[in-house]
C-alpha positions as CSV (number, residue, x, y, z in Angstrom):
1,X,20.6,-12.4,-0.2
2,X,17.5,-14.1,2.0
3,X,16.2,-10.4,2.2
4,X,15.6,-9.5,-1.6
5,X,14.6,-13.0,-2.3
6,X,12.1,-12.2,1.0
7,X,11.1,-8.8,-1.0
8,X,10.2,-10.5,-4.3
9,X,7.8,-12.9,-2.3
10,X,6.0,-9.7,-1.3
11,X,5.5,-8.8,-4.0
12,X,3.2,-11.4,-5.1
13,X,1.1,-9.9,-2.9
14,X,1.4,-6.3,-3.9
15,X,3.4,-5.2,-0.6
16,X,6.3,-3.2,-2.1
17,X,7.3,-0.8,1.3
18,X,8.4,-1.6,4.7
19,X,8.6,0.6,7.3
20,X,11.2,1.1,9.3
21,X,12.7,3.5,11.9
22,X,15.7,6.0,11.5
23,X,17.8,3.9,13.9
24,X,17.3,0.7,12.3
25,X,17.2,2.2,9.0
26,X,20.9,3.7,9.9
27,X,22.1,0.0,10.7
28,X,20.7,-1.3,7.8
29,X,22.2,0.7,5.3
30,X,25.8,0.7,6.8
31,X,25.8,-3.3,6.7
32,X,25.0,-3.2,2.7
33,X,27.3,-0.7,2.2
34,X,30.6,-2.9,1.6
35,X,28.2,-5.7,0.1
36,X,29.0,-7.0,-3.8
37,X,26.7,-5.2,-6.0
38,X,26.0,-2.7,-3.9
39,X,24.7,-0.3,-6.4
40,X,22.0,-2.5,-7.2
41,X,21.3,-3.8,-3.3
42,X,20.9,0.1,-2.6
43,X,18.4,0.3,-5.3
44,X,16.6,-2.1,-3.8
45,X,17.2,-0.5,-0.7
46,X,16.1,3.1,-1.2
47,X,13.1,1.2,-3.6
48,X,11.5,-1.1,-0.3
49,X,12.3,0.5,3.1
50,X,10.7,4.3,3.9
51,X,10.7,5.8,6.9
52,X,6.9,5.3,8.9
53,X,4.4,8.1,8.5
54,X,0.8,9.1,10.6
55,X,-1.7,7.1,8.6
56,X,-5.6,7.0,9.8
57,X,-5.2,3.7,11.5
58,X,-2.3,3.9,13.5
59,X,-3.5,7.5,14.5
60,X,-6.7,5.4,15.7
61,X,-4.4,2.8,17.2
62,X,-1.5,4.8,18.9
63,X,-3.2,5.7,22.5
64,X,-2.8,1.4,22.9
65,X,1.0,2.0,21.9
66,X,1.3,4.9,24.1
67,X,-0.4,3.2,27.3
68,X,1.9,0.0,27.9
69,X,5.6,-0.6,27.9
70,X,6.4,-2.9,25.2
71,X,9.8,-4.7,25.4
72,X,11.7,-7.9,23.6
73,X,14.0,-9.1,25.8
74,X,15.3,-6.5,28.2
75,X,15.0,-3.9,25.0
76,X,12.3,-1.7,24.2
77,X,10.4,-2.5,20.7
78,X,8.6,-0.1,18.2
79,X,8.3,-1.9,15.2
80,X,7.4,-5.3,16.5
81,X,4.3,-3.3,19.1
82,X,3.0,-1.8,16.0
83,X,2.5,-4.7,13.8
84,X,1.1,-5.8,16.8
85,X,-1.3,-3.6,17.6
86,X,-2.5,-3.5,13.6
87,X,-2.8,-6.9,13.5
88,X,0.2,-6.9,10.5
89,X,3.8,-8.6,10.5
90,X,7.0,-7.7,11.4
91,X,9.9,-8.5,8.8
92,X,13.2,-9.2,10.2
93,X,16.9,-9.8,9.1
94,X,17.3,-14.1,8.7
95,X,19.6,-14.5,11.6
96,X,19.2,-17.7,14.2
97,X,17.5,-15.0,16.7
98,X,15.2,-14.1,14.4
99,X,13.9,-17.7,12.4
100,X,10.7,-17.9,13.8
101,X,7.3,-17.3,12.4
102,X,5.9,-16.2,15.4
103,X,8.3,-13.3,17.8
104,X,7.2,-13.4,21.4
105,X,7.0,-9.7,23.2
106,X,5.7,-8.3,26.4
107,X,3.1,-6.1,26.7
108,X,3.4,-4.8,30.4
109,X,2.9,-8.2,31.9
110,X,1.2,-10.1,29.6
111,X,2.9,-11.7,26.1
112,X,2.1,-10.6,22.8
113,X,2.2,-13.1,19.7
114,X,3.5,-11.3,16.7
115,X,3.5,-12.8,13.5
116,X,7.2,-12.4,12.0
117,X,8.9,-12.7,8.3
118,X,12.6,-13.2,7.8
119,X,11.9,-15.8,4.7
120,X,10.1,-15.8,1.6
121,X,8.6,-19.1,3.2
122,X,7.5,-16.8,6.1
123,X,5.9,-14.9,3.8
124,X,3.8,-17.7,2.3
125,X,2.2,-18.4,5.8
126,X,1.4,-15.1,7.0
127,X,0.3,-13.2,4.6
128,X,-2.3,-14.7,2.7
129,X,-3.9,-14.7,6.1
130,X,-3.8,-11.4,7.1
131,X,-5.0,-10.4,3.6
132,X,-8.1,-12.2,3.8
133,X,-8.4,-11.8,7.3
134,X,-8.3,-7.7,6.8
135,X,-11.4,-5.5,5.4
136,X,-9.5,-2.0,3.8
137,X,-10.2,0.2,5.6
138,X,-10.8,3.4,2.7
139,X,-10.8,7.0,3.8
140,X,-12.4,10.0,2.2
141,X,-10.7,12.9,0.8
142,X,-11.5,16.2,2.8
143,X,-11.3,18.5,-1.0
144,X,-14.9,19.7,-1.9
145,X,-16.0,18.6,-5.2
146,X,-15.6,22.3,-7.0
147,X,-11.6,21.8,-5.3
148,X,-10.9,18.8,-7.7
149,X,-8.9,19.5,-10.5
150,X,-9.9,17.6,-13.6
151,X,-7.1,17.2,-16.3
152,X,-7.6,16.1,-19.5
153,X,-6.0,16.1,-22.8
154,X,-7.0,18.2,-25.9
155,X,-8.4,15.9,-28.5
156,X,-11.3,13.8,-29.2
157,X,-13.4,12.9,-26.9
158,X,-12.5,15.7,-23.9
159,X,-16.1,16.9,-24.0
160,X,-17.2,13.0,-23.1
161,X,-14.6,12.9,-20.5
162,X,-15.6,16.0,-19.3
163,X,-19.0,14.8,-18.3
164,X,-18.1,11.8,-17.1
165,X,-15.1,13.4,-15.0
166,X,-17.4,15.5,-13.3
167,X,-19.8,12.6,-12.8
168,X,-17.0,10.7,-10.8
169,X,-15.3,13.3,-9.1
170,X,-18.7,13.1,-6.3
171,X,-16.9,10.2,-5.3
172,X,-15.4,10.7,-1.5
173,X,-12.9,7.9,-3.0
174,X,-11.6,9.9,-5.7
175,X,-9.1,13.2,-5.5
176,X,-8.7,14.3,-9.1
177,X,-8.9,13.2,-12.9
178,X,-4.8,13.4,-13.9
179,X,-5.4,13.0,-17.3
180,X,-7.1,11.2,-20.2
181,X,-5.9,7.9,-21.8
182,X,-5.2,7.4,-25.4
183,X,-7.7,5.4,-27.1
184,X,-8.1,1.7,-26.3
185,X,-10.3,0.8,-29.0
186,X,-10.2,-2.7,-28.3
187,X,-10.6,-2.2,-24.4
188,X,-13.8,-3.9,-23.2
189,X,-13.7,-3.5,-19.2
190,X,-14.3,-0.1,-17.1
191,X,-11.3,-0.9,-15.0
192,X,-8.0,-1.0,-17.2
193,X,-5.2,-0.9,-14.5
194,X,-5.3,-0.4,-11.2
195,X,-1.8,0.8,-9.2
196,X,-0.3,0.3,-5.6
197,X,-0.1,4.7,-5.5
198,X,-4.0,4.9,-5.5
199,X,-4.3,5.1,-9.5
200,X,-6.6,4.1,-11.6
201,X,-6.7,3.7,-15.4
202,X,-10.4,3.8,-16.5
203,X,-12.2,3.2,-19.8
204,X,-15.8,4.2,-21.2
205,X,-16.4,0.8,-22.9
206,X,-19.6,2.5,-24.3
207,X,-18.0,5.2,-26.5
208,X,-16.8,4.4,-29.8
209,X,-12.8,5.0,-29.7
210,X,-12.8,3.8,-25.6
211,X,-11.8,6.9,-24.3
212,X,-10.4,6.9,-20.4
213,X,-9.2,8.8,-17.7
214,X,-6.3,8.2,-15.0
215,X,-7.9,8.9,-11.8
216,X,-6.3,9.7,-8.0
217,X,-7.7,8.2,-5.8
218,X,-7.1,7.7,-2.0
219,X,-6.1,4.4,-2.0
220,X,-2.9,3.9,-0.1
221,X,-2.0,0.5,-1.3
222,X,-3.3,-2.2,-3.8
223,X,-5.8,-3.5,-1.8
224,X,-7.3,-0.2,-0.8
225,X,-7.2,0.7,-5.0
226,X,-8.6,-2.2,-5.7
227,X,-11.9,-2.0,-3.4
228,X,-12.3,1.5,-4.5
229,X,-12.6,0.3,-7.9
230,X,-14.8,-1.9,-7.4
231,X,-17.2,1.4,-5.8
232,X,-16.4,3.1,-8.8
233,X,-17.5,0.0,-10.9
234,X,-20.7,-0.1,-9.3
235,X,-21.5,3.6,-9.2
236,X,-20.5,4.8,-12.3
237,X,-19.5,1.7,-14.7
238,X,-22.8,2.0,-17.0
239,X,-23.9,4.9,-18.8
């Protein structure tokens, strides 16, 4: 299926969600319902497409959606004007409509260029570009320092990770300490792991058994994680 093979070329790049709306989303499922190993395509399914939600930037952004008709063909377009307007991609089903890298779209009167995926080739052109075309842009948590919860295990080390955790949790970046990491003796880098749902394993290479901490952060994807470590490198990676 040109779709999951399209998925797993994502997720070389850490891109592991689509967003799509409840129409299309409705379509979608009913044409993989009758499909040969369906259980599994519905894994994928359930695992890759979610439904859109308000994020900062296309809160910032939607007054430019909202103040011109945007249409492909004679029909109306959400999807397509939003990856638009964010400067992303669109990803589309491979159909002969559809095989293009590029989708063409008006925008009142004028034509918008709109980068499009429907192959794992597709995926190879456009997204290495927009990844190093795109800055993250990180937001701040609103929870005062004394709000963030700091959870640790009980055992060696807690009153080490207790400083430490309240050291990092004057990071704007960070949300809470979830818990501490078993020891990682052999561990020689702050940063042990960073994850696509804004979590990040860290380790005090300075302390004997190289305690740690899993910490939340408000990263909303890889790339955003991964800059915010970098901060918390920088701030707080030396005793």
């Amino acid at each position: 299926m040109a779709l999951i093979r399209t998925y797993r070329t994502l997720r070389k790049y850490d891109i592991t969600t689509c967003r799509i709306d409840s129409i299309d989303n409705l379509r979608l499922f009913q044409m993989i319902q009758n499909m040969p190993d369906s259980l599994n395509i519905k894994n994928f399914y359930f695992s890759f497409f979610r439904p859109p939600y308000e994020s900062a930037s296309v809160e910032q952004e939607q007054d430019e959606y909202y103040s011109h008709n945007w249409s492909y063909g004679d029909r109306p377009c959400i999807g397509l004007a939003l990856a638009s307007i964010l400067n992303s991609a669109g990803l589309s089903i491979y159909e002969s409509e559809w095989n293009a890298a590029f989708i063409h779209l008006m925008k009142d009167e004028d034509i918008e260029i709109v980068r499009n995926i429907c192959t794992n080739e597709r995926v190879d052109i456009h997204i290495p570009q927009l990844q190093s075309e795109r800055e993250p842009e990180l937001i701040e948590t609103d929870l005062r320092i004394e709000d963030k919860k700091i959870t640790l295990r009980h055992d060696h080390g807690m009153d080490v990770l207790t400083e430490f955790s309240k050291r990092l949790i004057k990071s704007p970046y960070v949300i809470s300490i979830v818990n501490s990491l078993p020891f990682n003796p052999s561990e020689r880098k702050f940063i042990r792991k960073i994850r696509d749902d804004g979590l990040i394993e860290i380790v005090l290479p300075w302390t004997d058994q190289k305690y740690g901490v899993v910490v939340k952060t408000t990263g909303r994807n890889i790339k955003e994680t991964k800059r915010i470590s970098e901060i918390l490198n920088e701030r707080y990676g030396g005793i």
